[in-house]
DODRENRO-145789 format. One record per residue (C-alpha): y, x, z; residue number from 1. Coordinates in steps of 0.05 Angstrom, whole numbers, plus 32768, in hexadecimal, padded with zeros to 4 digits. Each point is the difference from the previous one (the first is absolute). Layout:
! DODRENRO-145789
v  u  w  seq
Y  X  Z  NUM
...
//
This chain:
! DODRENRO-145789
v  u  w  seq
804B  8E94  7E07  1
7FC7  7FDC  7FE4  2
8034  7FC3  7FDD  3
8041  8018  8013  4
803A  8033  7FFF  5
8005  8023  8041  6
8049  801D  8015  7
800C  8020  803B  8
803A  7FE8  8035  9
8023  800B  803C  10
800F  7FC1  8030  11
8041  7FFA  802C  12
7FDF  8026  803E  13
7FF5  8038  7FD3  14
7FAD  7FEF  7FF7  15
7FEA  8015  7FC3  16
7FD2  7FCE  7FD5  17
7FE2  7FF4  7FC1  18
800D  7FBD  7FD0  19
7FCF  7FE6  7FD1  20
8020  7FD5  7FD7  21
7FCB  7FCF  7FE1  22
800F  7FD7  7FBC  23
7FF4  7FB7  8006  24
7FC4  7FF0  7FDE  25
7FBE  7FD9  8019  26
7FDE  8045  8007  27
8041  801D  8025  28
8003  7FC0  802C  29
7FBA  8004  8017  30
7FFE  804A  800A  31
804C  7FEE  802C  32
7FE0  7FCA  8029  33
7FB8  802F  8015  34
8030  8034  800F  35
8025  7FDF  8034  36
7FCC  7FD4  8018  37
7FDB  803E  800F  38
802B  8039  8015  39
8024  7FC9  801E  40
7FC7  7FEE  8039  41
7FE7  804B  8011  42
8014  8037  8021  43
7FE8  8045  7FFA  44
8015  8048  7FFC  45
7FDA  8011  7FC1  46
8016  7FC1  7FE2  47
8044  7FFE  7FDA  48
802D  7FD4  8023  49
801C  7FC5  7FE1  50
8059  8002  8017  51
801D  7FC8  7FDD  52
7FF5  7FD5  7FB0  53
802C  7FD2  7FE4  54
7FF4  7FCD  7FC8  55
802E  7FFC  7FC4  56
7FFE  7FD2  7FC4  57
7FF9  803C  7FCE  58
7FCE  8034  8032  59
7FE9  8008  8045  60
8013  803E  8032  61
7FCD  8018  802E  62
8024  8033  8036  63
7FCA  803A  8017  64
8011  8036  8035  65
8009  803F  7FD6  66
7FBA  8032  8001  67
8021  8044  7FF4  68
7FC7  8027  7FDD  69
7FEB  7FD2  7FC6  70
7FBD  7FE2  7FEA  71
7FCA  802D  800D  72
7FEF  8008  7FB0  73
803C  802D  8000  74
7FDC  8031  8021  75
7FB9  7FFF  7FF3  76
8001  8004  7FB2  77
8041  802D  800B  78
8005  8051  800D  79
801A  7FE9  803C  80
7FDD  8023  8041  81
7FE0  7FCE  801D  82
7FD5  8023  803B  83
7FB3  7FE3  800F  84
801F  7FEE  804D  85
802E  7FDE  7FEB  86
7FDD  7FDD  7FCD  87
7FBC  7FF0  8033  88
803A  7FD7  802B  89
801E  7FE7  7FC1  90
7FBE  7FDA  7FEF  91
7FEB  7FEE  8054  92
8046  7FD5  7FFE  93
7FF6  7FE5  7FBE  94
7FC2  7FE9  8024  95
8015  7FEA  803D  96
803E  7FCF  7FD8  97
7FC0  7FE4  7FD9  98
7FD6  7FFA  8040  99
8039  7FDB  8021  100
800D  7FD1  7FC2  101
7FB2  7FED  7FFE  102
7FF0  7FF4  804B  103
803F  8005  802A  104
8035  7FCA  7FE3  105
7FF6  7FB8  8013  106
7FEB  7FEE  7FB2  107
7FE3  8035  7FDE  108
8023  8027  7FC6  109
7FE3  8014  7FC3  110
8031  8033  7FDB  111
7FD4  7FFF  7FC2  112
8031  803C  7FE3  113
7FF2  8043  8028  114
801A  8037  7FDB  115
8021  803A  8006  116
803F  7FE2  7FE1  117
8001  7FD4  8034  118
7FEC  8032  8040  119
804B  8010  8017  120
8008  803E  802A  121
803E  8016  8038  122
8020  8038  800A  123
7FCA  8014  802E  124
7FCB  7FED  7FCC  125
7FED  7FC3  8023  126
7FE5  7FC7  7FDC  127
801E  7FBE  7FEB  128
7FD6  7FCF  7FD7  129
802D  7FD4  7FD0  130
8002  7FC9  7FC7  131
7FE2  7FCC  8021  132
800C  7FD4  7FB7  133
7FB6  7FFB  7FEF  134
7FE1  7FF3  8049  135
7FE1  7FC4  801F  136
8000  7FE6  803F  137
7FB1  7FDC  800D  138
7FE1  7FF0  8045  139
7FD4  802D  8028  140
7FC3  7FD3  7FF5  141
8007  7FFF  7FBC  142
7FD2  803E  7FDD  143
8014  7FFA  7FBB  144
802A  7FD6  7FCF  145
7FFE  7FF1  7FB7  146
8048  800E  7FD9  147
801B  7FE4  7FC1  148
8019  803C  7FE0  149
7FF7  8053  8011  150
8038  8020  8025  151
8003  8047  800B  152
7FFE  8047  7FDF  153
7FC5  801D  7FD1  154
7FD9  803C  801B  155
8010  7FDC  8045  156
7FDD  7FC5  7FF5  157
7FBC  7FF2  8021  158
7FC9  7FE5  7FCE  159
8001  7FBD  801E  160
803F  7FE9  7FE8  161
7FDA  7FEC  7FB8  162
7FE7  7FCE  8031  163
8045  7FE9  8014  164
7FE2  8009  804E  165
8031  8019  8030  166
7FED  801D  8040  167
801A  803A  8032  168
7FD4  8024  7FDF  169
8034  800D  7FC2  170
8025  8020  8022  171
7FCC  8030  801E  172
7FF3  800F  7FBC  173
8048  8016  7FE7  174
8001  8022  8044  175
7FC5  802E  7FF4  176
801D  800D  7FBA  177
8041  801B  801F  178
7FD7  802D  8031  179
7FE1  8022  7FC2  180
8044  8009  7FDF  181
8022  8024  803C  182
7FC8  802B  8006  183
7FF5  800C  7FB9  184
8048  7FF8  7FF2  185
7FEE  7FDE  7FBE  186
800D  7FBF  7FE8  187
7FCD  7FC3  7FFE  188
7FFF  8002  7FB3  189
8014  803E  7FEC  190
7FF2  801C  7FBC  191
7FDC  804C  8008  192
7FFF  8035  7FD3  193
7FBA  800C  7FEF  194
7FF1  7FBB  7FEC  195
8036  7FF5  7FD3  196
803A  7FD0  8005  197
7FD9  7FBD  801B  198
8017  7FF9  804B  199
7FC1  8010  8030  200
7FF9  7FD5  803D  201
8002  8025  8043  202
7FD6  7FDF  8025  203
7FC3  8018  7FC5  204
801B  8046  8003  205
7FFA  8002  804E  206
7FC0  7FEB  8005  207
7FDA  802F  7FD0  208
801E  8034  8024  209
7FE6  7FEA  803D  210
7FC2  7FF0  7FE0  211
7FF7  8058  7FEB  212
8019  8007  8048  213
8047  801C  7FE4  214
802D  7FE0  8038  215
8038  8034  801B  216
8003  801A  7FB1  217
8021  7FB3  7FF1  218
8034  8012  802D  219
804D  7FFE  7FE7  220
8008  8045  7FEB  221
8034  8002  802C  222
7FDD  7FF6  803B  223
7FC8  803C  7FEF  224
8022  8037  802D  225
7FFE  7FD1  8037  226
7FB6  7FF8  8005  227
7FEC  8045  801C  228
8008  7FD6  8041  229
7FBC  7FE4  8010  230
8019  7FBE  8024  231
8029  7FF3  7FC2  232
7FC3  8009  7FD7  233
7FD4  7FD0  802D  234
8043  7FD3  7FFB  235
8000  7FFE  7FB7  236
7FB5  7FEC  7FF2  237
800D  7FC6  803D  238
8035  7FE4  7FD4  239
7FDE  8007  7FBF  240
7FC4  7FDB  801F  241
802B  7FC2  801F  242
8022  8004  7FB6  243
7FBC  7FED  7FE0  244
7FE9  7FC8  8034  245
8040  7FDF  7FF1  246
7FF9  8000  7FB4  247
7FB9  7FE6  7FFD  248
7FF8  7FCC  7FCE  249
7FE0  7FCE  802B  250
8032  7FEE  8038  251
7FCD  7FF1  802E  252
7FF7  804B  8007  253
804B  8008  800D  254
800D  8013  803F  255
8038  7FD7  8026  256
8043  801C  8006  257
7FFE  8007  804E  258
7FBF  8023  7FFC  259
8020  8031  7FCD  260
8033  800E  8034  261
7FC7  800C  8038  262
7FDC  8031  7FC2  263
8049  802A  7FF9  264
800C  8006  804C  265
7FBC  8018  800E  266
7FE8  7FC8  8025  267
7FC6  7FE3  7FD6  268
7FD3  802F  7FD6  269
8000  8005  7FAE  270
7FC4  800A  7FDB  271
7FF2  8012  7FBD  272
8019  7FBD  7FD2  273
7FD1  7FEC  7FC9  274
8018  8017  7FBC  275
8010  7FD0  7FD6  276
//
């Protein structure tokens, strides 16, 4: 986990779970309180769920119900066979656990760290969103926020955070990076062959490919023998396009997180994004 050692554990009725343990510092005490204030008040299926914590003088225990599969990292930048169905509902329920965090809980939750290392996944590949440590919890009215310090993960992170604002749009951000990483199956700084050992930012990569009209050749290699299906194919650019509306540097473009749902189940259209 992002501050902690996770172990995994069974409970007396046989449910299996996993512990973080957190140390007791003022980071590890902040990121202890979000997480239970937050996964403490909502309810979701693609939201981890919160089981138990307990306070101790030396750490604090946080008590999750156990995801079987792992964080999604492990298989993206793996040679594990991760196929493009599988991977398309992967990134709708990501969605949908953002959606729900932004416009369906009483206060609205900012994660503020999507990642993959934080995208858990089932035994049936279903998708549970964890480490709540770095989210807020701001009012519905309330568009944007300043912070005192930057929380999150590099190549992730939406431009505006040298502003210190915070917004829902953060997260649409990190969530469009992640789209380009399951269907690139490379990393959002990732250091590439050909231009020597300084790590190249996705996000640059994808877009002058898009720009020279190379889409389905950006495709995990993994995925290529897949693509002689034609709704795959259509499928693919979709999700590359939504991928580059979220990572638009100004947020205004962004679109919001329940519209992104509407994009992925067909019901609203999606043009061609801007380049940026």
């Amino acid at each position: 986990g992002g501050f902690g050692v996770v172990y995994e554990g069974v409970l007396q009725d046989g449910f299996k779970v996993a512990v973080k343990r957190i140390e007791n510092s003022n980071q590890g005490h902040k990121q202890f309180k979000a997480e239970v204030r937050v996964i403490g008040s909502i309810n979701h299926k693609n939201l981890v769920q919160l089981k138990g914590f307990c306070s101790h003088s030396a750490c604090y225990f946080l008590v999750y119900e156990y995801v079987a599969n792992g964080s999604l990292d492990k298989w993206i930048y793996s040679q594990e066979k991760l196929g493009w169905d599988t991977r398309f509902a992967i990134i709708v329920d990501i969605a949908k656990g953002i959606s729900y965090l932004h416009d369906e809980c009483t206060t609205r939750v900012l994660h503020l760290d999507i990642k993959p290392q934080n995208i858990l996944l089932d035994e049936n590949f279903g998708v549970k969103i964890a480490d709540f440590g770095l989210s807020r919890m701001v009012e519905k009215g309330e568009m944007s926020n300043v912070m005192t310090m930057v929380r999150g993960t590099p190549g992730y992170m939406a431009p505006e955070w040298l502003q210190l604002r915070v917004s829902d749009k953060l997260d649409v951000y990190s969530f469009g990076i992640v789209v380009l990483e399951v269907a690139t199956g490379l990393q959002a700084l990732h250091t590439c062959v050909s231009c020597g050992t300084s790590p190249r930012f996705l996000a640059t990569w994808i877009v002058n490919n898009l720009r020279t009209g190379k889409m389905v050749q950006m495709l995990d290699k993994k995925l290529q023998q897949e693509m002689d299906d034609t709704s795959r194919k259509v499928q693919v650019e979709k999700l590359l396009r939504i991928g580059v509306w979220c990572i638009q540097p100004d947020p205004r473009q962004r679109p919001a997180m329940v519209d992104v749902v509407k994009m992925l189940e067909g019901s609203a259209e999606v043009s061609d994004p801007p380049l940026p």
